[in-house]
N, C-alpha and C positions, 0 to 999 in steps of 0.2 A: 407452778413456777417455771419449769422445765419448756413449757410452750409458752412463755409471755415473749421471748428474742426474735420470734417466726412472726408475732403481729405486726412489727413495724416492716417485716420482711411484704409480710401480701400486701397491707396497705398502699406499699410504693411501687408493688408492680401492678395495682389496682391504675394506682393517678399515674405511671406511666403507660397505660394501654388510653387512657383518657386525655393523653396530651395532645394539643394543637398542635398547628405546622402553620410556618409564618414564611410559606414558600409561594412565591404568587404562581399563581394559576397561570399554565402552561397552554398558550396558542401559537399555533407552526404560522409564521410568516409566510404570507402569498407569495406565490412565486413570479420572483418579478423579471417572466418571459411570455412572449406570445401565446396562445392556445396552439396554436400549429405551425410547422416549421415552415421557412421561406420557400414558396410553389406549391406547397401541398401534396409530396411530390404521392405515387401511385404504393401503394402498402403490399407487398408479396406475401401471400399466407403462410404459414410455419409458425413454432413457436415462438414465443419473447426469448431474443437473443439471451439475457438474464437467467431464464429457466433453461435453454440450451447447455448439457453437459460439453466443454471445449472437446471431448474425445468425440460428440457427434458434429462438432465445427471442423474439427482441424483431423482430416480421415488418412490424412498421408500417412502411412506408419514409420516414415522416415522422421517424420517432426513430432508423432507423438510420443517417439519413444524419446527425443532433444526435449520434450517439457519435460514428462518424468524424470530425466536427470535432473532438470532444474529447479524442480518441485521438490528434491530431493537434498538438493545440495545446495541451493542458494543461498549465501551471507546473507542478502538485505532480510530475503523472508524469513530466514532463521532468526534474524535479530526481531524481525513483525510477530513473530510468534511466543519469544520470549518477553517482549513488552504486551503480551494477554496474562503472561504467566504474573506478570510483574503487578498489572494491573488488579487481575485476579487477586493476588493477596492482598493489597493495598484498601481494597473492597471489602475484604473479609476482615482484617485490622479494626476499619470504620464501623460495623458491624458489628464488632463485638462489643463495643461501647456500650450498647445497646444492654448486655447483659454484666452481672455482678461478678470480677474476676476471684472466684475461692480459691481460699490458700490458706494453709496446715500453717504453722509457725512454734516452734520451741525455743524456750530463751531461760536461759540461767547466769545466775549471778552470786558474787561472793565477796564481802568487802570488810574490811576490816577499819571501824570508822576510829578517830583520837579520843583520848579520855575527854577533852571540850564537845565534842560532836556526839558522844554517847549519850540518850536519854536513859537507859537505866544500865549502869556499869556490871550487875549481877548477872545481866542475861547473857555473858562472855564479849569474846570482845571480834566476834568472826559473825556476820550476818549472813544469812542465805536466803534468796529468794528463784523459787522455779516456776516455769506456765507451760502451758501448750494451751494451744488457742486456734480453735477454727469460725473464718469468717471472710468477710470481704472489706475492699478499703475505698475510701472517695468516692464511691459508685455514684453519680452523678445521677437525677432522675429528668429525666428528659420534657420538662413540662410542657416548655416552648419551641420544644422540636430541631433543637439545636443538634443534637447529634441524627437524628434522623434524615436532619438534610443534608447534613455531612457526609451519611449514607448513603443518600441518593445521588449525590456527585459524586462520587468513586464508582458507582454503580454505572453510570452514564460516561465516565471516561472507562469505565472496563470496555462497556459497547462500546464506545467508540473507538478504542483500542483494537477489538474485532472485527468490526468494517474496516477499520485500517489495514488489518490483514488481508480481507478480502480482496481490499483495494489494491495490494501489492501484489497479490496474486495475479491479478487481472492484468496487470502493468505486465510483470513479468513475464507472463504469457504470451502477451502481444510483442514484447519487444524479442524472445525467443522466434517466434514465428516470423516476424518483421528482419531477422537478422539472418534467418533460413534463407527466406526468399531473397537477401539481397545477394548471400555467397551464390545461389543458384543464378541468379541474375549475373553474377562474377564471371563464372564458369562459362556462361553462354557466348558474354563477350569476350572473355580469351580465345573462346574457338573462333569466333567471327575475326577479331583482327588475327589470332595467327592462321585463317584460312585467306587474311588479306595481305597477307607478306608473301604469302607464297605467290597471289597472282600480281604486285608488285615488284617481288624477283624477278617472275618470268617474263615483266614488262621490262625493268632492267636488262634481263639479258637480249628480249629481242631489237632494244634502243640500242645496245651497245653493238648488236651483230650491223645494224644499221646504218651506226655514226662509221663505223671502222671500214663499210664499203660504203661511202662517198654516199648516201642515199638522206639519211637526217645529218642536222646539225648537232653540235655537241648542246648547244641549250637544250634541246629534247631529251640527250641524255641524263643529263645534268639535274633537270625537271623529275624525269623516273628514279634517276639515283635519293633527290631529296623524299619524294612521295614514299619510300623504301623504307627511308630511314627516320620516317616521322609514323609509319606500322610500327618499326620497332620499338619508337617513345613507347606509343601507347601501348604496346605490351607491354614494358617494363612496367609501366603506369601502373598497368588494370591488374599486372601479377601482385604489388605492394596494395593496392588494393585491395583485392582478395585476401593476403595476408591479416592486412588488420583489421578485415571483416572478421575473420575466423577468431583472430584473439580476442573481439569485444563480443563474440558469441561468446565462446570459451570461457568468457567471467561473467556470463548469463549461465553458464550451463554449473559452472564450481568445478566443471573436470575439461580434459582435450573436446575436442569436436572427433567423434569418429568418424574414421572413412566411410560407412557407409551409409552416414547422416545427407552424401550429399553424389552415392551411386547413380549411376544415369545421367550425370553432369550433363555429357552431349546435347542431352533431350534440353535441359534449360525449365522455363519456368511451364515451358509446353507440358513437361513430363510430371507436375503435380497432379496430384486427385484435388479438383475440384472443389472450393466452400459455398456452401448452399446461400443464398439471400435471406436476410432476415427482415421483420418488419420494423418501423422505429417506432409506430406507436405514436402517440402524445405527447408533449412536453413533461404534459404531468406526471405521468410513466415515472419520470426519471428519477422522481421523488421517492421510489418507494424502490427502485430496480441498482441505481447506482449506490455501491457502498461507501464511496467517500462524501454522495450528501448523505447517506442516512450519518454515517462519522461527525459530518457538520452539525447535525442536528442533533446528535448524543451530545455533541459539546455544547450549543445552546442548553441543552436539558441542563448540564450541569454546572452551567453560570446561572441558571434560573436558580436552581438548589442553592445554590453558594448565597443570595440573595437573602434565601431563609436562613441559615446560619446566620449572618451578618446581622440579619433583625435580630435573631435572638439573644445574641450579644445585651441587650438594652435590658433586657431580664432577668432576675435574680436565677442561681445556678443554687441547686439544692443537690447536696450528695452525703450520704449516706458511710458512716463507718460501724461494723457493726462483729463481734464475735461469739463465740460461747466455749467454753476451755474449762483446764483445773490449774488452780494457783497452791503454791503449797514452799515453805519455808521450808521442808524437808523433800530430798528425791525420792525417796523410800514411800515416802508416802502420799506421792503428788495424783496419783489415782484412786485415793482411799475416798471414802464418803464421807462429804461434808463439804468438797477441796473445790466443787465445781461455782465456776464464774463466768461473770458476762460483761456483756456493755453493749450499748448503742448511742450513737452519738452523731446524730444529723448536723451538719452542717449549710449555713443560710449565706451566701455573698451577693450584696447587692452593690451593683457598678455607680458609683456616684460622682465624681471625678476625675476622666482619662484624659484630661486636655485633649477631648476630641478624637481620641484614636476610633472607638466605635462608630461615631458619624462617617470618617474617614472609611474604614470599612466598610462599609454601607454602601459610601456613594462607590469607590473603589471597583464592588459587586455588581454595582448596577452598571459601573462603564464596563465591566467585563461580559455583561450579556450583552449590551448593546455592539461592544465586537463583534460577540458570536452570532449577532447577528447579520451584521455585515458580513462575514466572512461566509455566513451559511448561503444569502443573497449570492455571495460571489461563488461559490462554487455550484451553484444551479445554473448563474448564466456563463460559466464556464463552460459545463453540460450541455448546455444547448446550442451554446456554440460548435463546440467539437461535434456534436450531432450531427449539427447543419451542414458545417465543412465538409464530413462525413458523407453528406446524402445529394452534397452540388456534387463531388467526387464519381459517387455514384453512377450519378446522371449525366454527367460527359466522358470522363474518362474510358468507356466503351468505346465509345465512338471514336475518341483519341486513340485509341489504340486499335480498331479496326483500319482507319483515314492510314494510320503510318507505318500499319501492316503493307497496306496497299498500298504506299509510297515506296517502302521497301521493295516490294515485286515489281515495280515497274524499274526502280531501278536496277534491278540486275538484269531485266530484259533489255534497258538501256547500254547498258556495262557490255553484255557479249553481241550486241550490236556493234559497239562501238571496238571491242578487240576485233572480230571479226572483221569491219572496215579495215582496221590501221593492220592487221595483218595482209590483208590487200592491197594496202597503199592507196585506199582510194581516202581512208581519214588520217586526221593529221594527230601528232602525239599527244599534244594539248585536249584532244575531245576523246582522246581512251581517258587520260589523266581525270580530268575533270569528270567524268563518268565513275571511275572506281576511287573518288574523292567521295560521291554524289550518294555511292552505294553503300561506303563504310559509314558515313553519316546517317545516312538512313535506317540503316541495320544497328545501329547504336542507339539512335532515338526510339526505336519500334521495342527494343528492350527493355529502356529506360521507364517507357509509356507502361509498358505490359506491365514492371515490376512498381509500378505507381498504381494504378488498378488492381493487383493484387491487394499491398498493402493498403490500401484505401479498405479490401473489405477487411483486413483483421483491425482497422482502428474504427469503423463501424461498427464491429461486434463488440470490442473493446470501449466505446464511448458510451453504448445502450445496455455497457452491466454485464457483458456475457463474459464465460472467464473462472468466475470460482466455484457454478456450481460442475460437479462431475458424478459419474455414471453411482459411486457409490455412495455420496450423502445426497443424491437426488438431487 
């Protein structure tokens, strides 16, 4: 008698190991981009950016040590990591369904009923009833796979909660690096224009040694005094600049920028260590490399799940209550032999009229995978695009910045030609002017260019996945 409570116990973990799944069958949507990127362009050998540790991307030690702070201290990613945590339980929650929740329970009781309420008035007039009871309650048995697919979507937003980290990772990292290179880029041009004030003072003052003996006219002064004072806009400019470069670094990093995140200023974007080329691979590639589509397609998985829920709704729910204890009119003797009891008591609900809520569900589910399908569509040609941008960048931006390196050197060949003349008197104030116009412009675009070509390659590394893995989880 003692073992008859445990049969209806194995029979139901028997038919729930034997239960179906009313999940349809999961096929990854083609990817709807070309085979290969626009020109095809030439593949430089090295690893998948993806499999690249960023500590063998990014070699400066001045910017690796700007991520580890920001790897360290970042709100957005701190928040990315605690919605794994979150997700994490929420998984485990769903999961336990799965199994029967046991639980102890003691209950007593003591009542005192009316002389009308009493069936035999002799037996006093105080009643007692005591139990202790161990078992489980409503334990559902999962015929129809109702809570299993329940499990399987929490399971698929947990991944996809973890790509999403990844993904923030990856972001974060690029836009640390991206925000390095632009204060470096900052620094470069404050030295350029305050190296261009100074030889616009000195034009200043040799206009005004000029006007004052009878030689220029005051418009030539007047021309050098403006050119002067429009170096000094753009200082002030490039210093605020700089400024709120550094603060929107500073809320990348969680702490100040330290000084010697950005030692060697002088040198400019000259003075970094070099990021090696990587290859971009395939379209297809990205499928499996970028973590916000694998994220995309965790979330498909688990609009597919959600699908099998919804059908199981349409099927009777079987659950189970069931204990084994001792009952006993007295405490004294609620563990004596004779006292012990049981119960089981399955219960059977079959849905027969919801005015439609289940259908409603149903379809509901299914317009919710058909999003995730779209949206998974849309973040592959997202990828591919940024790729592409990525690899036209590539492939001129060299050149652009070679062509306006060499605009800049002819112009300052031009520039002490041209002082040279007008301190001779043989050119006229207009043609030094228009010369060290000719040359600050040049020297500003040749940076600009440079620091475009940089970041072009950390959004290249950044678009093909590279980013989250590092030297210690490989």
């Amino acid at each position: 008698m003692t073992k008859k409570p445990l049969i209806p116990t194995v029979l139901a973990a028997a038919m729930l190991l034997a239960g179906c799944s009313l999940i349809p069958t999961y096929e990854r949507p083609a990817a709807p981009v070309p085979t290969t990127y626009p020109g095809d362009p030439a593949q430089p050998s090295g690893p998948a950016a993806a499999a690249l540790p960023w500590q063998d991307f990014f070699t400066d030690p001045r910017l690796t040590g700007l991520i580890q702070t920001a790897l360290a201290n970042n709100r957005d990613l701190r928040v990315s990591v605690l919605n794994i945590e979150q997700a994490r339980a929420q998984f485990q929650i769903e999961r336990s369904a799965l199994f029967p929740a046991l639980g102890l329970t003691g209950t007593g009781s003591r009542s005192s009923p009316n002389a009308y309420q009493a069936i035999d008035p002799t037996q006093g007039s105080v009643a007692s009833q005591y139990a202790v009871n161990f078992g489980f309650t409503a334990w559902e048995l999962d015929f129809f796979g109702r809570i299993r697919a329940l499990k399987d979507q929490a399971l698929s937003q947990y991944l996809a909660t973890e790509e999403s980290r990844k993904a923030a990772q990856i972001s974060l990292i690029a836009a640390v690096a991206s925000g390095w290179l632009t204060l470096l880029a900052d620094d470069e041009l404050l030295e350029i224009t305050r190296q261009t004030m100074v030889t616009r003072d000195e034009s200043v003052r040799l206009t005004k040694l000029r006007f004052d003996n009878g030689v220029s006219s005051e418009i030539d002064f007047q021309a050098a005094n403006s050119q002067a004072e429009t170096a000094r806009a753009a200082y002030a400019q490039q210093q605020r600049a700089r400024l709120q470069d550094e603060n929107a670094l500073a809320l990348l990093l969680g702490a100040p920028v330290p000084a010697e995140a950005t030692a060697g200023g002088t040198k400019g974007l000259a003075g970094i260590r070099p990021m090696p080329d990587v290859p971009a691979g395939l379209p297809s590639d990205l499928l499996t490399e970028r973590p916000d589509i694998r994220a995309a397609e965790q979330q498909l998985i688990a609009a597919n799940a959600n699908i099998g829920a919804a059908r199981a709704n349409f099927f009777p729910r079987v659950s189970l209550t069931s204990s084994i204890g001792t009952a006993s009119s007295e405490f004294s003797n609620l563990f004596d032999r004779g006292t012990k009891a049981w119960s089981f008591a399955p219960t059977v609900t079959l849905p027969i009229f919801d005015a439609g809520r289940n259908i409603a569900g149903l379809n509901s589910a299914k317009a919710g995978r058909e999003i995730a399908v779209a949206q998974y569509e849309k973040s592959v040609q997202t990828a591919f695009r940024e790729v592409a941008d990525a690899l036209a960048g590539r492939a001129t931006l060299g050149e652009q910045a070679r062509a306006q390196t060499a605009q800049a050197d002819a112009e300052a060949v031009r520039y002490k030609l041209s002082d040279l003349r007008y301190r001779n008197g043989i050119a006229s104030a207009l043609d030094l002017l228009d010369a060290q116009r000719s040359l600050f412009t040049a020297q500003q675009s040749a940076v600009a260019t440079r620091l475009l070509q940089l970041q072009n390659q950390v959004t290249l590394y950044k678009t093909l996945g590279g980013g989250w893995a590092t030297r210690n989880n490989g």
